[in-house]
DOVEX-904337 format. One line per field, with one value per residue (C-alpha): x, y, z; residue number from 1; residue in one letter. Coordinates in steps of 0.5 Angstrom, whole numbers. Layout:
<lumvexs>
c1	(X | ...)
c2	(Y | ...)
c3	(Z | ...)
num	(NUM | ...)
residuo	(a | ...)
</lumvexs>
This chain:
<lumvexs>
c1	(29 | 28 | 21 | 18 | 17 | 9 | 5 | -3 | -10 | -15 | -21 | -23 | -30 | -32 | -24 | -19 | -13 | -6 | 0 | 7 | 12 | 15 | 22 | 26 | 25 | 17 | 20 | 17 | 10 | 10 | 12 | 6 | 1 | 4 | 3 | -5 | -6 | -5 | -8 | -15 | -13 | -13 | -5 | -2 | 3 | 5 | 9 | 16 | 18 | 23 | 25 | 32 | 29 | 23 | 29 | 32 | 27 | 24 | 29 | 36 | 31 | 26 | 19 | 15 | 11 | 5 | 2 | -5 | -6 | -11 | -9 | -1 | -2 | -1 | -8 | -7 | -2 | 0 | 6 | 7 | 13 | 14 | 12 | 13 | 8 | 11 | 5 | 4 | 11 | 12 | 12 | 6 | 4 | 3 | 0 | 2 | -1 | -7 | -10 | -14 | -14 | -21 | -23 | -21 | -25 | -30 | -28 | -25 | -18 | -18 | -21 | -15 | -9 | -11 | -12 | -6 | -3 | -6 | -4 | 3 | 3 | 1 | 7 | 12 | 9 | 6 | 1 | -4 | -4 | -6 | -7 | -10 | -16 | -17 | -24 | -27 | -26 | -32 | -32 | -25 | -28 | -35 | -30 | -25 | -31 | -34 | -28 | -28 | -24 | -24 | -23 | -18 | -23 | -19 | -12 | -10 | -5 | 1 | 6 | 13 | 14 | 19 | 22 | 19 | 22 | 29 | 27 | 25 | 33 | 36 | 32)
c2	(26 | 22 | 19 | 20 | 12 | 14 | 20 | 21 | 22 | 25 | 20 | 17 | 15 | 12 | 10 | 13 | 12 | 12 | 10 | 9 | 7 | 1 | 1 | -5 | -10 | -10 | -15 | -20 | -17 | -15 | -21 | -23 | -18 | -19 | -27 | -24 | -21 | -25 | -31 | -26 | -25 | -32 | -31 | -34 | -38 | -32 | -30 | -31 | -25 | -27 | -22 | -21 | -18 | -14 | -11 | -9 | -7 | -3 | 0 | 1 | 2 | 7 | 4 | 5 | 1 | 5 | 1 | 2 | 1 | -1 | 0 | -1 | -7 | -7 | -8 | -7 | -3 | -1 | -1 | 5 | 8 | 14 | 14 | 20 | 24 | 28 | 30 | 34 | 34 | 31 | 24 | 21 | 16 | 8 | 4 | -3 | -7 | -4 | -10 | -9 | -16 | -18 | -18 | -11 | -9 | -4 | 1 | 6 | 4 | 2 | 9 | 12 | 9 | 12 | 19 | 18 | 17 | 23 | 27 | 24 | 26 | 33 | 35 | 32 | 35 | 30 | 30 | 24 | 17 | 11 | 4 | -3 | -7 | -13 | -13 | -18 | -16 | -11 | -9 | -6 | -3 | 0 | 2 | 6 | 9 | 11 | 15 | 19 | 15 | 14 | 8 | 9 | 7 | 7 | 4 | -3 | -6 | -9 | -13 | -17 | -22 | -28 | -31 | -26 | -19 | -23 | -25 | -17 | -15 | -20 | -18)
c3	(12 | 18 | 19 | 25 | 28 | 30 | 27 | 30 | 27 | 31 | 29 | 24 | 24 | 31 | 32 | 36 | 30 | 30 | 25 | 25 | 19 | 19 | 21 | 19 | 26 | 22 | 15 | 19 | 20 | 14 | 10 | 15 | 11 | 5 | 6 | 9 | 3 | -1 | 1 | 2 | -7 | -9 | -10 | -5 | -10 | -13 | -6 | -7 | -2 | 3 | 10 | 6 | 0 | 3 | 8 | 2 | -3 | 3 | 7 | 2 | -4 | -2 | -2 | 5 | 10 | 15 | 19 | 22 | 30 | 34 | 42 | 39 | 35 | 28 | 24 | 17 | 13 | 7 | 2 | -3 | -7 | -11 | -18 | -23 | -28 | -33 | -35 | -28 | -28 | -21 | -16 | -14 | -10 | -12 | -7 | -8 | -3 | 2 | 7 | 14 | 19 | 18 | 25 | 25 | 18 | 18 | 24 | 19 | 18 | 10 | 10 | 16 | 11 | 5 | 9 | 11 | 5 | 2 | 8 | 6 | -1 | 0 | 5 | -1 | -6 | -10 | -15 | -15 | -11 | -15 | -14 | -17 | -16 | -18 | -22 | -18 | -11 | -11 | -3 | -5 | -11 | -7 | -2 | -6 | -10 | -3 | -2 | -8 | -12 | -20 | -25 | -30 | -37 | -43 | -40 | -38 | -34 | -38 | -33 | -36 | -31 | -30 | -36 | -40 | -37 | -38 | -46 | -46 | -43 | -48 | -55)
num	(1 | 2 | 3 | 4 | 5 | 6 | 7 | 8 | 9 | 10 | 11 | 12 | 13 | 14 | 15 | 16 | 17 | 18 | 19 | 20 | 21 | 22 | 23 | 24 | 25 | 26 | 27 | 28 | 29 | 30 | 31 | 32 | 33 | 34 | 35 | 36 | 37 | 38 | 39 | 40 | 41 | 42 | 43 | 44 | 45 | 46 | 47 | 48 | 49 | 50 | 51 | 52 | 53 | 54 | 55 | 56 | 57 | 58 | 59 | 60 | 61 | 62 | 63 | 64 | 65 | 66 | 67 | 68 | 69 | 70 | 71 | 72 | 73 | 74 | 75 | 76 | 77 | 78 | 79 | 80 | 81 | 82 | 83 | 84 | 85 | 86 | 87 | 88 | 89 | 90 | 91 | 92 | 93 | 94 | 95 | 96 | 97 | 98 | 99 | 100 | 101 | 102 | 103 | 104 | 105 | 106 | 107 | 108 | 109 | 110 | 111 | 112 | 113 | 114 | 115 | 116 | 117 | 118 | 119 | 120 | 121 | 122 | 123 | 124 | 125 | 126 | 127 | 128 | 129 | 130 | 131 | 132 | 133 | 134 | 135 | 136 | 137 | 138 | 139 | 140 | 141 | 142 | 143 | 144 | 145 | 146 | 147 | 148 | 149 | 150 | 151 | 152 | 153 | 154 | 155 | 156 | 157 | 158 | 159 | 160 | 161 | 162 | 163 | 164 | 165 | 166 | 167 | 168 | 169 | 170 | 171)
residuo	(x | x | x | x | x | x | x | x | x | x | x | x | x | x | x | x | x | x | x | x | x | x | x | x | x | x | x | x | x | x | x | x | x | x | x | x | x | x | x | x | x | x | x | x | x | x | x | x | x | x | x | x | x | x | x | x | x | x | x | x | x | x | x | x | x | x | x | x | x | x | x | x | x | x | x | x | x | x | x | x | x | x | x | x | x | x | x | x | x | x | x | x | x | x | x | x | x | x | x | x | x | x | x | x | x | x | x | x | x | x | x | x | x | x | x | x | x | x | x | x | x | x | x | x | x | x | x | x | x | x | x | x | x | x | x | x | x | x | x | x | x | x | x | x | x | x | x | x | x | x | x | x | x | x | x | x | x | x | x | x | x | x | x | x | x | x | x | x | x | x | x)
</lumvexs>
């Protein structure tokens, strides 16, 4: 399937909004949000990223970028990937990274991009859209609770990582 370089919202809230994926001259921009996030996560150093590698991953490996426009300028993004339930017996969507440029917070568009992404679930036939809070980052927590989203009680995150995910592939 092509994707088309720029999709339309009517509004979303007070806010004219418009998306478009991002094509591969955006690794740049999006290795930019991606350093944003990071900084505004405390995980700044956790950032190994390069262009080369999100060009890649992204473009030759199948995970997707939308960016949220304001007047044409990219504002915010989000990075998601398809996962799979086999309890429903279909993909999902994983949204990996969600971010808004600060100036740019609380016109509407954290709220347009998870719209969107739903909006893009549903036409692929997906089943779910998923994503991961960090427990202290309450104005994410309140925002995705305002927006009909639940917390998973009862499941943990596990993550093999590093030198750790190699020691595991050489048991």
């Amino acid at each position: 399937m092509i994707k088309p370089r720029f999709e339309s919202v009517a509004s979303c809230g007070p806010h004219a909004f418009s998306w478009r994926f991002a094509v591969r001259e955006d690794v740049p921009l999006i290795l930019d949000f991606i350093g944003r996030l990071a900084e505004y996560e405390k995980l700044a150093h956790e950032v190994v990223a390069t262009e080369a590698l999100l060009e890649e991953w992204l473009f030759e490996k199948k995970a997707e970028v939308v960016f949220a426009l304001e007047a044409g300028r990219p504002v915010g993004f989000a990075l998601f990937f398809h996962n799979f339930s086999t309890f429903l017996g279909r993909a999902g969507i994983y949204l990996e990274d969600l971010f808004v440029l600060p100036e740019a917070r609380g016109r509407g568009y954290g709220k347009a991009l998870l719209k969107t992404l739903a909006g893009i679930a549903l036409e692929r036939g997906c089943g779910r859209l998923e994503w991961c809070c960090l427990d202290w980052n309450k104005p994410s927590i309140d925002f995705y609770l305002s927006m009909g989203a639940t917390p998973m009680s009862g499941w943990t995150t596990y993550r093999v990582a590093g030198d750790g995910l190699e020691k595991l592939a050489r048991c």
